[in-house]
N, C-alpha and C positions, 0 to 999 in steps of 0.2 A: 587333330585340328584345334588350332589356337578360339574358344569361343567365348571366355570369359569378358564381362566388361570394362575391366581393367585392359585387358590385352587388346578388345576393339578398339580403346579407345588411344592408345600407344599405335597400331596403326596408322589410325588415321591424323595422326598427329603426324606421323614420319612421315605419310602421300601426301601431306599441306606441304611441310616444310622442305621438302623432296623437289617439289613445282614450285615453291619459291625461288631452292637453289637454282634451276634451272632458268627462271624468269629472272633472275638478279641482273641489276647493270652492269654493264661493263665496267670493271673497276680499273684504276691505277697502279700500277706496278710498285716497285719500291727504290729506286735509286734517284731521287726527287730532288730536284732542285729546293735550295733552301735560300741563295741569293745569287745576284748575278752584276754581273757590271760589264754595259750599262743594264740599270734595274728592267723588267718589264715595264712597259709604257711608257719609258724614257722620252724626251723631247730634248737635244743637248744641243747646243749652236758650234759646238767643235769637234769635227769627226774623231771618232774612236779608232786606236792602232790594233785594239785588238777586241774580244770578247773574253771575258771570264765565267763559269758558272760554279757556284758549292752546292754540292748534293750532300743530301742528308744521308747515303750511306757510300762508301770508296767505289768509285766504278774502276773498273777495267781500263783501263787505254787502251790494250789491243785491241778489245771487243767496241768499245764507245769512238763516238765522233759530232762533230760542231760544223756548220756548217749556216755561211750567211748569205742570204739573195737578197736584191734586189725588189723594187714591184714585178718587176718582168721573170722572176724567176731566176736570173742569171747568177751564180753565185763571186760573191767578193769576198771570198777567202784566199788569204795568200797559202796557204798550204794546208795540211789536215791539223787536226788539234792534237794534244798533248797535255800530258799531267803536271800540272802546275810545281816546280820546285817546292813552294815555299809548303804546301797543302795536299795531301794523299788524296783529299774529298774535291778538289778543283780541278776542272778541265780549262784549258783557255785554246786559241784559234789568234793566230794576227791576221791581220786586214790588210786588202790592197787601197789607196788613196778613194777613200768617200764620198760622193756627194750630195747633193741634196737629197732628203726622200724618207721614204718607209722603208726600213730594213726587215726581215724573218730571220728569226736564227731559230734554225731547227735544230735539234738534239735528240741523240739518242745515247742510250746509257745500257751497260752491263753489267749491274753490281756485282763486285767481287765477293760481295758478301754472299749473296742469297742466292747469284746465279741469275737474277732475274733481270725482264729485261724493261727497260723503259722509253718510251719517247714524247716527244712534246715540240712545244716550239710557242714561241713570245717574237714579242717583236719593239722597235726604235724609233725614233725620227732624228733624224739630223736636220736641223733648221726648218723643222718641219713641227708644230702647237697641236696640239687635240684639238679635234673638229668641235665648235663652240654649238652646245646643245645641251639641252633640259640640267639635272646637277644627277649627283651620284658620286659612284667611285669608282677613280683610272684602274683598272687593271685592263694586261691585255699579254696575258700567258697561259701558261697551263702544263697540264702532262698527260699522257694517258697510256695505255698499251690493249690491246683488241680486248684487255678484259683477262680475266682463268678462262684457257680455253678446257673445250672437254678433256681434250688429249694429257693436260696436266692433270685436271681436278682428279682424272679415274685415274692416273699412275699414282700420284700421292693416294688415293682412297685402297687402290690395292697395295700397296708399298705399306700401308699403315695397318689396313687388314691381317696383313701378312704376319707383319712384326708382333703387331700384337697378339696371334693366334700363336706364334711360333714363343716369345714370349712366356702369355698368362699358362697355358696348354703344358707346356716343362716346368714353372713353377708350380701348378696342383699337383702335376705328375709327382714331385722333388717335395714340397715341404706339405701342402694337402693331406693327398693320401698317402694311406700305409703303406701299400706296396705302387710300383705304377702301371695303372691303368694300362692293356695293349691296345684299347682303345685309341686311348689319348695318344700313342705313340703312332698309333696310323694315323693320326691326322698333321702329327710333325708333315711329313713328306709333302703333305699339297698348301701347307701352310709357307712352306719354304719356298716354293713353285709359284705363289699366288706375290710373294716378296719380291721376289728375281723379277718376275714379269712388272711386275710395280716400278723395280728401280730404273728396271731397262725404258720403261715409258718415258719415268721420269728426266732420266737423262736424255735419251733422243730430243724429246720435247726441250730441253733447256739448251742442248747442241741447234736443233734446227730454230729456237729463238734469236740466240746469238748469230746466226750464221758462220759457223765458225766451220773449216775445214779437220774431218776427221785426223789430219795429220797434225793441226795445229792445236788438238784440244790439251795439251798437257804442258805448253805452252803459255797459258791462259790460266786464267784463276779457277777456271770449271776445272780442269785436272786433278787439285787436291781432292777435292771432296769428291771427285768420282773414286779414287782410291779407297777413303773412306767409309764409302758407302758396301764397295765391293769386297773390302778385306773382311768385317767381323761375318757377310752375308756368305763369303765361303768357309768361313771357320763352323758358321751352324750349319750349313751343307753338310760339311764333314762329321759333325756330332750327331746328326740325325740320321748317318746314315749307320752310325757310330749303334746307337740307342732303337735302331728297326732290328740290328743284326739278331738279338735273343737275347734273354734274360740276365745275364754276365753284367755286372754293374749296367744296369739299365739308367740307376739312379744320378752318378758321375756325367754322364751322356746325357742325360737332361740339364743337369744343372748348366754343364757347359754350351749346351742351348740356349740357353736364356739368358745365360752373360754375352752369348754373340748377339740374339736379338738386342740384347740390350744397349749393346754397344753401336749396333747398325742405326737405334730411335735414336741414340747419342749423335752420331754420324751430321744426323736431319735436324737437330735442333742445333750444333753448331751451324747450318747453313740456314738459320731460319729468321725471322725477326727478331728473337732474343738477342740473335750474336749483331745485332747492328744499331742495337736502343743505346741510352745514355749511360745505362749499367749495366755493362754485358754480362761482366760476372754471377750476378746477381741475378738478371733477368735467365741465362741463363741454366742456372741451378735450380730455379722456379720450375722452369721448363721443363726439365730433366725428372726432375721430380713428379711433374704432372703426368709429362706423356708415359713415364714407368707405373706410375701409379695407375693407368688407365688399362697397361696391357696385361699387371697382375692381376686387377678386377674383372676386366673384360674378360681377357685370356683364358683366366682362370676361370670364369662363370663357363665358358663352354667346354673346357675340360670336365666341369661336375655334371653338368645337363648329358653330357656323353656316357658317363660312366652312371648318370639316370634312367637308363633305357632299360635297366633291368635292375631288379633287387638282388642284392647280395641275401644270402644265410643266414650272416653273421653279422647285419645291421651295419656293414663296411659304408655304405653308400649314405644311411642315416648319420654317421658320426664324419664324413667325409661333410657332409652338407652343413654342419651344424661348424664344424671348424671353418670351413670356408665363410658362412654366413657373416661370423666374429670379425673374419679378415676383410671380406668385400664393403662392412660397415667401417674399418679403418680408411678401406680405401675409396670410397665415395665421399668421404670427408676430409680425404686428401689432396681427391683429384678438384674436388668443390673448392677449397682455402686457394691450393695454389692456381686455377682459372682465374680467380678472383682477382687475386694477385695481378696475374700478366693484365686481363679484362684493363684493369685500372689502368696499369704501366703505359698500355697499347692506345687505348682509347680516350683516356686523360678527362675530359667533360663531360658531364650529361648530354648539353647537345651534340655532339659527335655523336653520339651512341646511339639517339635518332638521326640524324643525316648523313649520315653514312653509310656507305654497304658495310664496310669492316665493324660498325656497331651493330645493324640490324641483322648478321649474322651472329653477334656474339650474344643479342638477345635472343636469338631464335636457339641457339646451340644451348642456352642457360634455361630456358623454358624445356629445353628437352630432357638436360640435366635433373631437374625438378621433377619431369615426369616418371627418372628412370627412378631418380631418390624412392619416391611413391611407391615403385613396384617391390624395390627392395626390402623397402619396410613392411609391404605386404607378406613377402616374402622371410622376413627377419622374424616378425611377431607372428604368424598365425602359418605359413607353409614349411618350414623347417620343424617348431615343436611338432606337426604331425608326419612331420617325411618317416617316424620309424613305423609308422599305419598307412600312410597312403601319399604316394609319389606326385599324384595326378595334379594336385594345386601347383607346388614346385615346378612342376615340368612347362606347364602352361604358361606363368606368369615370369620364367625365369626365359621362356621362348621369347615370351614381348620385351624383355630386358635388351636380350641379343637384337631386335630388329629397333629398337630406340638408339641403343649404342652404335648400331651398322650407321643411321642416319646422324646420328653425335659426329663420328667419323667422318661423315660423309660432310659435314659441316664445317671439319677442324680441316680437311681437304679444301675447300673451298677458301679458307681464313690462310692461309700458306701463300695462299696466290693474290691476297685482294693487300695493299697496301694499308696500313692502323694509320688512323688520323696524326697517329706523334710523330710520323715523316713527312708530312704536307707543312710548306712553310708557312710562316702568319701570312694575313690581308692585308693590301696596299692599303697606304690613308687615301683619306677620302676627299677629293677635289671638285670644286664648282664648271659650272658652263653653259651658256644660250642659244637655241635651238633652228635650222632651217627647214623648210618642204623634208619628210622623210620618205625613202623607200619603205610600202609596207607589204607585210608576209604574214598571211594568216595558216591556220592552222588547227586541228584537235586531235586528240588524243583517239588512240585503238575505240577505248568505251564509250568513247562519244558522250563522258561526261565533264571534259571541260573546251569552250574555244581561245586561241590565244592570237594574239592581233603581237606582231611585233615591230616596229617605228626602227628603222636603221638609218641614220642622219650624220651627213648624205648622203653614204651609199658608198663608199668611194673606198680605193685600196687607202689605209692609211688609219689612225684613229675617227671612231667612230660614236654617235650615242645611241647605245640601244635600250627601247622602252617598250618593254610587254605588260599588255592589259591583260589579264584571263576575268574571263565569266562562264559561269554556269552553261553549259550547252544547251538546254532546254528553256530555261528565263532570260539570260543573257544578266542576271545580276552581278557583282563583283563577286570572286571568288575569295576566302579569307585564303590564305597561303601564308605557311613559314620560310619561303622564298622561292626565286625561280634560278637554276644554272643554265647557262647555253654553252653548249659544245658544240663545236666548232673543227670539221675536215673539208679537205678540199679533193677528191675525189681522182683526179687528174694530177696529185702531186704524192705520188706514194710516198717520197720522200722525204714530206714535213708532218710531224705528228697533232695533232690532234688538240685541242686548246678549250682552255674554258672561260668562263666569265662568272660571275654571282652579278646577279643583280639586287640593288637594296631596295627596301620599301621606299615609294614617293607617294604613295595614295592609295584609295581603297582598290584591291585589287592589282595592280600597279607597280612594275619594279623596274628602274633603272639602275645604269651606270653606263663611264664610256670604258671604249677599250680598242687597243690596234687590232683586234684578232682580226680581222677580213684586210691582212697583211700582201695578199697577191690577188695580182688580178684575177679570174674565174668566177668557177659557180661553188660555194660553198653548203655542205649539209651542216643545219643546223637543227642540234635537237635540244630541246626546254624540256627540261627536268624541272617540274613544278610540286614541291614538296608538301603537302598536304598534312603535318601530324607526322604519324607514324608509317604513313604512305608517301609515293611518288607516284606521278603520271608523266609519261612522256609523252611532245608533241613534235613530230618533225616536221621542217620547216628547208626551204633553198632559198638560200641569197645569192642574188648574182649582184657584181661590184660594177660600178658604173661604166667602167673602163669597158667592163665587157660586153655591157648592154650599149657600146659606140653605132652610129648610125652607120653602115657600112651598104654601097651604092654597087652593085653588079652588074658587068657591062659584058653579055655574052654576043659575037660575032662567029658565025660560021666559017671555019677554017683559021683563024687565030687566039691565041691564048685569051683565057679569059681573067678580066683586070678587073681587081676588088680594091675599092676605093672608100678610106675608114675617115668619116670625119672626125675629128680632134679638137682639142680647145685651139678659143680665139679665131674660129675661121679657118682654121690649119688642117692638112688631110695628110697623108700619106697613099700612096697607089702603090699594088703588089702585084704580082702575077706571074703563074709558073709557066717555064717552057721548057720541051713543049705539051704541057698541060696533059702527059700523060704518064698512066702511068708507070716508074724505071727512073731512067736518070734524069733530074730537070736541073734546069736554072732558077733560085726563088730572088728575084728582081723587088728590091725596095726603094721608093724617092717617094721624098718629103716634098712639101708644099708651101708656101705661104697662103693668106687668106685671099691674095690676087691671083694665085696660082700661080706662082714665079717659085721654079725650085728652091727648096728651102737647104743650105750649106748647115745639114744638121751635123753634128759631131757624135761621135763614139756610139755609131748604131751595134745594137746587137741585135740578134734573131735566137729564138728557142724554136724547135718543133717537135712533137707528142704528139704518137698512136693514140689510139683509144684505151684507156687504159696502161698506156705507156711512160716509161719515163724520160722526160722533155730532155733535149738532149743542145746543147750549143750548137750553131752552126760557124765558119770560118766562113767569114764574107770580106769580098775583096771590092775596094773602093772603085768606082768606076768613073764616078766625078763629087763635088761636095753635093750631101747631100741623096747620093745615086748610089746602090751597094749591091753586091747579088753573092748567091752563095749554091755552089753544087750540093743534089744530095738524090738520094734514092727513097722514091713516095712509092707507097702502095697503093689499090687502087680503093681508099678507105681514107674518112673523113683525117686529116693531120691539122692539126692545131698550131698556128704560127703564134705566137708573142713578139713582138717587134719595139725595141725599145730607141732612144738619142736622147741628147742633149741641144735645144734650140739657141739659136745666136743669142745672148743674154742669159741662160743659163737653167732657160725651161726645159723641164721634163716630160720628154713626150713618150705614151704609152701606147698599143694599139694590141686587139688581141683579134682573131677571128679562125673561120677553119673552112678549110678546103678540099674537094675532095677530087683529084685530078682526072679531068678528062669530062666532068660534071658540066 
């Protein structure tokens, strides 16, 4: 039993930082927009023939796609995207004829590099200004992906375990001890088991990210590095099985273990953030050197802890401990320089390194480093000179080594999946603007230690200004904060990613900017990331856009369809209604209005309709008079969500959303 204070306190280091990882945000992936044309929060008075976007690391085209709606959802793409001629790092989309309005262009991305995947979505105006309110700064984009899910973090944390067990474990075997350990040799086998299962996660999980058809993966840019990952991982297969056989150069059969693992962490850091920075070579080689450097220390500490379980005669295990000690102080001060190194390369500012999950993991991962330093040197100066009299310090202290390093790991797992601040592209400049009546959404955080009041003006699909107060939950005084983010999904749109905002300081407490993110009409989750120091609190929050909160008039009659009647600007309505209102196959009947109620000869209607949870699908509607449109389709007997979009004589745009539930 682990009892010493040293080792308590290396636990409970690893259970803190254990349920942080766990409690982390959802992070950004890595194939990130770096610019775009038209920019995020564009206003442009001449419609665009196409969309451009540059990501900061090569996506995929097989795997990635572009994709632009309308307010109504409908998309105005003339066909799917493609990889830009001029630019490996650009995707572009053309357009079908534009007109007035708010556009979304959602995205999603595959980097070629890393495998990983990303999605996001920003948004346009055509002839269409930022709604005039308070000042700040236009942005109105973002990126995001559901975060490191678990199913990555534990394949990378056993894929890494593996390697490095398989690794450090044949190097003390090979250059450590004098003869090798048959110890250390039965642990080859489950070290290589613990690899395979790791890799296989990790690919599944990177195949069902992409969505990519088993038959198409080698196809695709995930194919090389699956090879990669698989060839050096059956070559130590073969060596280990090589080096269980019996004592017959056992020592060759080691060696050539550890040049497969080694070759397998090479494998991983070609697909890693190194191979997609501004200097790959280089950032690379750091790499290489780090994660080697970690699995002959590590690796190697459990090979000796192994062969600790019993004294030698002949003081084998003392001279075994005292060799390695020399080397594992090499190598903490390897893997310490080159962390440092990438730390820098990755994260680039001090602030990033608080405001961000990729920094406050690399601080948490550096603090543990520190911790494990500690143990070593406890270990270096006072538990090795006595290991030729007593094992018992060594054994203990080099146990709390192993579970600091397991959570290191388990850190350097998590840092793979979360995207370093040096792929996030810079911040919009910063533009003025004057305020009307806002929609407002309150809200607090889990601990009920802060409230936040958020001002959305007007409300409305399209640019918007948003202005969150937060105060203390208990006084209601201003809260100091080093800023607020809102993120921004739309729950009923699987298909557009995820968007953010910063808000700047305007006052005590206090942070605006405007932004298009409430680009469609719906109900949007919105969550305030309000940065506190070296903390964050989240507040979630639902905006509904105005369009959706339309006054909408139900007219039920016994034995005829029931007709839902949406008022609209200026007086104007539209009437809907399913026949026959059950439900299987119906008719969904749309006619527009004027403010006398004289049908309205609207133009270019469209209809969407979405299950719950579903994704909104076009309908083909057939004109029946100007104005009058209707379209077949098959409802179930569950709420469906229409979107109903036209164009008014003069060249207004009319919107209408509501939901129906047939037979209701």
């Amino acid at each position: 039993m682990i009892a010493s204070p040293a080792a308590r306190a290396a636990i409970a280091a690893c259970l803190v930082l254990a349920a942080l990882v766990s409690l982390a945000v959802p992070a950004d992936a890595h194939a990130l927009p770096q610019s775009s044309s038209p920019r995020a929060g564009a206003s442009l008075s001449t419609p665009p023939s196409k969309v451009t976007i540059t990501f900061g690391e090569r996506p995929d085209p097989k795997l990635s796609s572009i994709d632009v709606l309308d307010s109504t959802g409908t998309s105005v793409a003339a066909g799917p995207a493609g990889a830009s001629s001029a630019d490996p790092l650009t995707l572009e989309v053309s357009l079908k004829p534009l007109a007035g309005g708010v556009y979304t262009v959602a995205w999603r991305t595959v980097s070629a590099v890393d495998g990983h995947r990303a999605v996001g979505s920003f948004a346009f105006g055509v002839g269409t200004a930022p709604s005039p309110s308070g000042t700040g700064s236009i942005a109105a984009g973002g990126s995001s992906s559901s975060g490191p899910s678990a199913a990555a973090i534990a394949g990378r944390w056993l894929l890494y375990i593996g390697l490095l067990g398989l690794l450090g474990a044949s190097f003390f075997g090979t250059v450590v001890a004098r003869v090798p350990p048959l110890v250390v040799r039965r642990l080859l086998p489950g070290a290589w088991l613990v690899a395979s299962l790791g890799t296989l996660v990790v690919v599944a999980d990177q195949i069902t990210e992409a969505s990519v058809n088993l038959e198409q993966i080698f196809t695709t840019s995930l194919g090389p590095p699956i090879v990669e990952r698989v060839v050096p991982l059956g070559i130590a297969g073969l060596a280990v099985a090589v080096a269980g056989r019996g004592p017959d150069r056992p020592r060759s059969a080691l060696a050539l273990v550890a040049l497969a693992a080694a070759g397998a962490l090479l494998a991983d850091v070609f697909s890693s953030h190194a191979a997609a920075g501004q200097n790959p070579v280089l950032d690379v080689t750091i790499q290489a050197v780090h994660v080697i450097s970690v699995g002959l220390w590590m690796g190697g500490l459990v090979g000796l802890l192994l062969t600790l379980r019993r004294r030698s005669p002949d003081d084998t295990t003392g001279r075994d401990a005292r060799r390695f000690s020399r080397l594992a102080t090499v190598g903490i001060a390897t893997v310490a320089g080159t962390g440092l190194l990438r730390a820098v390369s990755e994260v680039q500012t001090p602030a990033a390194l608080v405001s961000t999950d990729f920094g406050r993991l690399v601080i948490a991962k550096t603090g543990l480093l520190s911790v494990l330093a500690m143990l070593g040197a406890v270990n270096h100066f006072r538990n090795v000179p006595a290991a030729a009299n007593v094992l018992t310090g060594l054994r203990r202290v080099g146990s709390a080594e192993i579970l600091v390093g397991g959570t290191i790991v388990l850190l350097s797992a998590s840092l793979v999946n979360v995207a370093p601040p040096s792929s996030a592209a810079a911040a919009p400049n910063p533009s003025p603007s004057p305020a009307p009546p806002p929609l407002v959404v309150t809200g607090s955080d889990f601990g009920t230690s802060v409230k936040l009041s958020l001002e959305v003006s007007p409300g409305v699909t399209g640019f918007d200004t948003f202005r969150a107060a937060v105060t203390d939950y208990d006084t209601g005084a201003p809260v100091t904060a080093a800023g607020v983010t809102l993120r921004f999904a739309i729950p009923a749109r699987s298909d557009v990613g995820t968007s953010r905002l910063d808000l700047a300081p305007s006052g005590p407490g206090v942070f605006s900017a405007i932004g298009g993110n409430l680009s469609l009409d719906g109900t949007w989750q919105v969550t305030a990331l309000v940065a506190r120091g070296a903390t964050a609190v989240e507040v979630p929050l639902q905006v509904t856009t105005a369009a959706t909160r339309q006054q909408v008039d139900v007219n039920r009659v016994a034995g005829i369809p029931t007709t839902y009647t949406v008022h609209l600007s200026g007086g104007r309505t539209v009437q809907v209604y399913l026949d026959p209102d059950k439900p299987g196959r119906n008719d969904f009947h749309v006619t527009f209005f004027d403010a006398g109620g004289t049908e309205l000869p609207a133009a270019g209607i469209t209809v969407t309709v979405a299950a719950p949870g579903g994704m909104p699908r076009n309908l083909d509607v057939r004109t029946l008079e100007p104005g009058h449109v209707a379209a077949t389709l098959m409802v179930a007997a569950l709420p469906q969500t229409f979107v109903i979009g036209g164009t008014a004589p003069g060249g207004d745009r009319l919107r209408a959303q509501l939901q129906i539930t047939p037979g209701s």
